[in-house]
N, C-alpha and C positions, 0 to 999 in steps of 0.2 A: 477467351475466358469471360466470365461472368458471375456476378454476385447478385442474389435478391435476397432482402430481408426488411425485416419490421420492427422497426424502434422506438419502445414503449418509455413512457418515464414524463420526466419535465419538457420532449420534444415528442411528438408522437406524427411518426413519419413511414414511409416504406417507398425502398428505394430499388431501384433494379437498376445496373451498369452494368456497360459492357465494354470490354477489348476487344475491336474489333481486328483480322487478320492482318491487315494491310493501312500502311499510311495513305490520309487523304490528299490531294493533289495542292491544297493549300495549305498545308501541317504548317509551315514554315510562315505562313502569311501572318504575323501575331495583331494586325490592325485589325484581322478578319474577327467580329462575334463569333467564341465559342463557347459551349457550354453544353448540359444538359435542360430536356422538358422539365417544366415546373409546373404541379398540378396543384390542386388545392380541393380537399375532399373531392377527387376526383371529376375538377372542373379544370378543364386544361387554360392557363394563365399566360405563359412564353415559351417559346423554341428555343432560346439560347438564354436562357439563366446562367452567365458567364460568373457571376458573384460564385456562388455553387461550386463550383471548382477554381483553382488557380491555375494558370496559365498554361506552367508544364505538364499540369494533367488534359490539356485542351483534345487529347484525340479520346479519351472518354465518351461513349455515347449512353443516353439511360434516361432515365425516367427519376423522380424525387416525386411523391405524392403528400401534401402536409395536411395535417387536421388543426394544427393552429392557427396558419395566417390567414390575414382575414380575404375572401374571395376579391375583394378591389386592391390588392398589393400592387403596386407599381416599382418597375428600375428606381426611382427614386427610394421609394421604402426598402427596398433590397438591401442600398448601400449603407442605411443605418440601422438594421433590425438586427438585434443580440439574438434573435432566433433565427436568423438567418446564419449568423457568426458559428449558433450551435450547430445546424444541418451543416454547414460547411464544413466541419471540423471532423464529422462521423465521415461526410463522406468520402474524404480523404483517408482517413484513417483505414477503410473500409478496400480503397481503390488499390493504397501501397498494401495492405493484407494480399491484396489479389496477385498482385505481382512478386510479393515475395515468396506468397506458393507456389509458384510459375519457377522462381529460380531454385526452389529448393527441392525442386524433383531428379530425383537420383538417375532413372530407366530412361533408356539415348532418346523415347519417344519425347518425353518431359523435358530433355537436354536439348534437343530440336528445336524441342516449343517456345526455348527462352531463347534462343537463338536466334529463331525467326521475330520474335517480341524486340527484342534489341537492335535488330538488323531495321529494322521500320522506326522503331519510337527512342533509339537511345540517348540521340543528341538531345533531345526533347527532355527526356528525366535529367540529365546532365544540367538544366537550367534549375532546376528543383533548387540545386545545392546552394543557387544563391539567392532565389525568390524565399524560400521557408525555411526560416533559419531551425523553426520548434522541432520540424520531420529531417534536418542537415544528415543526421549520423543514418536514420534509416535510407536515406536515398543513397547516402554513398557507397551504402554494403548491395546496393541494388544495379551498379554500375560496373560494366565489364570494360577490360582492358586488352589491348594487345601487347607485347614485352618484349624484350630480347630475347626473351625464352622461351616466345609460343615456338609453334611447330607453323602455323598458319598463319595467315591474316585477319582473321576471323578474330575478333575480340572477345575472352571466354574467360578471364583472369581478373581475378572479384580483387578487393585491397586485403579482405579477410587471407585468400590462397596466396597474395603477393609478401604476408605478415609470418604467417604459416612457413615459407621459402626462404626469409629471410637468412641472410649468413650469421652467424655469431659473431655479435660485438657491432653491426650494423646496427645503427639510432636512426637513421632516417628513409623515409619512401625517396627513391629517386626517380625522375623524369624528365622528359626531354619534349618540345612543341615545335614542331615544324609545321609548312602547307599541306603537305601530304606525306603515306606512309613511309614509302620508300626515301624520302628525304631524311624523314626519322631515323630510318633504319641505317642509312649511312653515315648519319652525323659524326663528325669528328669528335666531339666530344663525348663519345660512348666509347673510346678508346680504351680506356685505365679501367672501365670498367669489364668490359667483355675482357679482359685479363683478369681480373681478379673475381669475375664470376660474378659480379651483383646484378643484379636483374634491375632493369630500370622500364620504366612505363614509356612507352612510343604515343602521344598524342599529334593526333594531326587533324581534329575535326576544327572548325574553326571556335566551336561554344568553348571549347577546352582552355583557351587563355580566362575567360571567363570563370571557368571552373575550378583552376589550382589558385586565381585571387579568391575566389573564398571561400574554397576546402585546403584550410592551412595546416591539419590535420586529420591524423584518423587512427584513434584507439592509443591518445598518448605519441605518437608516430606524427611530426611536421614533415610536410611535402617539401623537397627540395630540388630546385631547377640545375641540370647539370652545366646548365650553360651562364650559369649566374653567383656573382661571386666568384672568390676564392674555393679550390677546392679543397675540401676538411671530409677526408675519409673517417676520422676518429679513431676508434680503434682497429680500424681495418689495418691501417699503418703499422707496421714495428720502425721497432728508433732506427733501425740500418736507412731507412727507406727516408724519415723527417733529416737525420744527417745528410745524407747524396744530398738532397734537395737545398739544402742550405749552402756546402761546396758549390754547386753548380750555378746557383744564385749571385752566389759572389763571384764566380769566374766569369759567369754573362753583364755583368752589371754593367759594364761599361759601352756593349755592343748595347743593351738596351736600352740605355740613358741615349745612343747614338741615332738609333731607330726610331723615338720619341720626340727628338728633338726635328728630325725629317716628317714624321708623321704628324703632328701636334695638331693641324688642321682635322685631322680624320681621326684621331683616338685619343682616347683620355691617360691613356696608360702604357707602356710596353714592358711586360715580365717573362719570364721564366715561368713552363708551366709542366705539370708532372701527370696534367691530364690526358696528353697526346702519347702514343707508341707508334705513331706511323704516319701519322700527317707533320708537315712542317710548322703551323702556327694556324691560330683559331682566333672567332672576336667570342668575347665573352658579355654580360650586363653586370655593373656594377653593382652591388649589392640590393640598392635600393631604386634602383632605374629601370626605364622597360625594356624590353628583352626585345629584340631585333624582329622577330616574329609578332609578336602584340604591335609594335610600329609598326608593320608591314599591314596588317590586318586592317588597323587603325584609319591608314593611311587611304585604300583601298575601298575604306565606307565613305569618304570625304569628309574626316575628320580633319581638322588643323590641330595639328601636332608638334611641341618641341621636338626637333631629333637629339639624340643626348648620342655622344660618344661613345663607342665602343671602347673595351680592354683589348690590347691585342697581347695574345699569346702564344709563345716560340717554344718549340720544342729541341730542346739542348742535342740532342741526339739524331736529330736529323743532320745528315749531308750537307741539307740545301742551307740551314743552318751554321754548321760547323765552316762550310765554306764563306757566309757571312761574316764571321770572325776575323776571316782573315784578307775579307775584300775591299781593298781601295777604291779602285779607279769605277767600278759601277754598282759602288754601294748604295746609291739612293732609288736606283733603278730595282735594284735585288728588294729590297725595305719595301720600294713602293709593289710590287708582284705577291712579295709575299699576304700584303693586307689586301690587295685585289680577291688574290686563290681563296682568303680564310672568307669572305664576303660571299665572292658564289658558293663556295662549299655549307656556308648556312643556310641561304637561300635569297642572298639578297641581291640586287641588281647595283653593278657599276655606275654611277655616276657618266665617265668616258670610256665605252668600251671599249673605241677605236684605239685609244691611246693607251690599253691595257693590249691589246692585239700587237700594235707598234711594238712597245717596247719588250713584249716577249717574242717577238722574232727578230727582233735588233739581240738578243742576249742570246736566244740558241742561236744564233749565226756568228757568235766569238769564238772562238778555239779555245778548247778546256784548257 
């Protein structure tokens, strides 16, 4: 796609950009100069006028022609010229115009088109939401999702269609961040909710931890990690359902006070959780701590990082559970398996595997 036009007034400009089909081989390089040509009454100046655009517009290509600055502009005059600040702002203004036409085409050829558009440059706009705070709301309606509820893998699900689907009496966008999709898509923690039908967003690119720290909403709507915190359906819950929860609490209380006590080196917490309908126990992030995923990420660029403990949480109604209740003689071994399984099943790596391999073939080799 492509926009030309001429900008009359207190900036007098004409600009030509283009989307081009396909990502370039260094999209992802962000040390690389990028930018569009900058001319000056049609005397060509610089190849990569990077000021000119902001970063996540960097696969932008085009032309800016200006009749005001003066023909010896230099990088240096770029970074403090308020006429530059103005150009900059049309023609961003100008680029997201382009792209929101692009998604707001109804006929499968126009559906194709922004498919293919996303498929090459999404992670790219995805940076937008936390570089321009001014443009935050229009990039976010410009950003596609995959869900519990596509049909594909294919990311096609705007926040607007996710708002639109909402259940009644749902307050909050939910989501989940794993490595990749299928990790998402299994997560134990999307249990309670594929029961009770709430669609929840599967991110798995890696800009994405990036993107739910600071797209904290959208349209009145706060984004909420299903892996984080307490869970609070709101009014999704009826009282039968906050009642159970509360019985069941109090009848685990002292198995997890028991498991906390074994565990204290490895978690912060051990409770009762209503998030699970089929797995036995999950690690969760404290309210205000980082999510095992962003560590993981973190870790991985060679960052130095606190590791901050996990919640772990037990599912009343599993087996493997209820048999915890009543086990003596290899209850530390039971406690410690349980926090090994909830660790790989988010995606994290054992500390000792060997020693998680041990003691789970020392435990299936007991007689039930």
């Amino acid at each position: 796609a492509y926009v030309h036009a001429r900008v009359e007034g207190k900036q007098d400009y004409t600009q030509l950009l283009y989307i081009p089909a396909r990502a370039p081989f260094d999209l992802f390089d962000r040390e690389r100069r990028h930018g569009i040509k900058l001319y000056v009454q049609r005397v060509f100046i610089m190849d990569d006028a990077e000021k000119l655009l902001p970063n996540y517009l960097r696969f932008v290509r085009g032309v800016v022609d200006s009749n005001n600055l003066p023909l010896n502009v230099s990088r240096e005059i770029l970074q403090e010229s308020k006429d530059i600040d103005s150009i900059r702002a049309g023609v961003v203004k100008k680029v997201l115009g382009l792209i929101e036409d692009l998604s707001k085409q109804e006929d499968d050829e126009g559906k194709e088109k922004y498919k293919t558009f996303y498929r090459e440059f999404g992670q790219v706009i995805k940076e937008g939401v936390g570089e321009d705070f001014s443009n935050r709301e229009r990039i976010a309606k410009l950003l596609r999702f995959v869900t519990t509820s596509s049909d594909s893998d294919e990311p096609v699900v705007s926040l607007e269609t996710y708002l639109q689907r909402m259940k009644e009496g749902q307050e909050k966008i939910y989501y989940v961040t794993a490595d990749n999709l299928k990790a998402a898509k299994n997560s134990p923690h999307l249990e309670v909710f594929r029961k009770k039908g709430i669609e929840v967003l599967l991110l798995s690119d890696r800009v994405d931890e990036w993107l739910v720290s600071s797209l904290t909403e959208f349209e009145g709507k706060p984004l909420q990690s299903v892996a984080k915190g307490g869970l609070d359906l709101g009014n999704l819950e009826d009282a039968v359902e906050k009642e159970e929860r509360e019985k069941e609490t109090n009848a685990f209380q002292e198995l997890t006070e028991k498991m906390k006590e074994i565990l204290s080196e490895q978690v912060k917490d051990v409770r009762v959780t209503f998030r699970l309908t089929e797995s036995p126990a999950c690690l969760v992030a404290d309210t205000y701590d980082m999510g095992g995923n962003l560590e993981r990420l973190l870790k991985s660029a060679g960052q130095k990082i606190q590791h901050t403990k996990p919640i772990l949480e037990i599912n009343p109604h599993h087996p493997m559970v209820q048999r915890l209740n009543t086990e003596a003689e290899n209850f530390e071994d039971w406690s410690q398996i349980l926090f090994d399984q909830a660790l790989l099943a988010e995606g994290g790596q054992l500390e000792d595997p060997a020693a998680f391999v041990k003691r789970l073939n020392e435990l299936l080799l007991l007689k039930s």
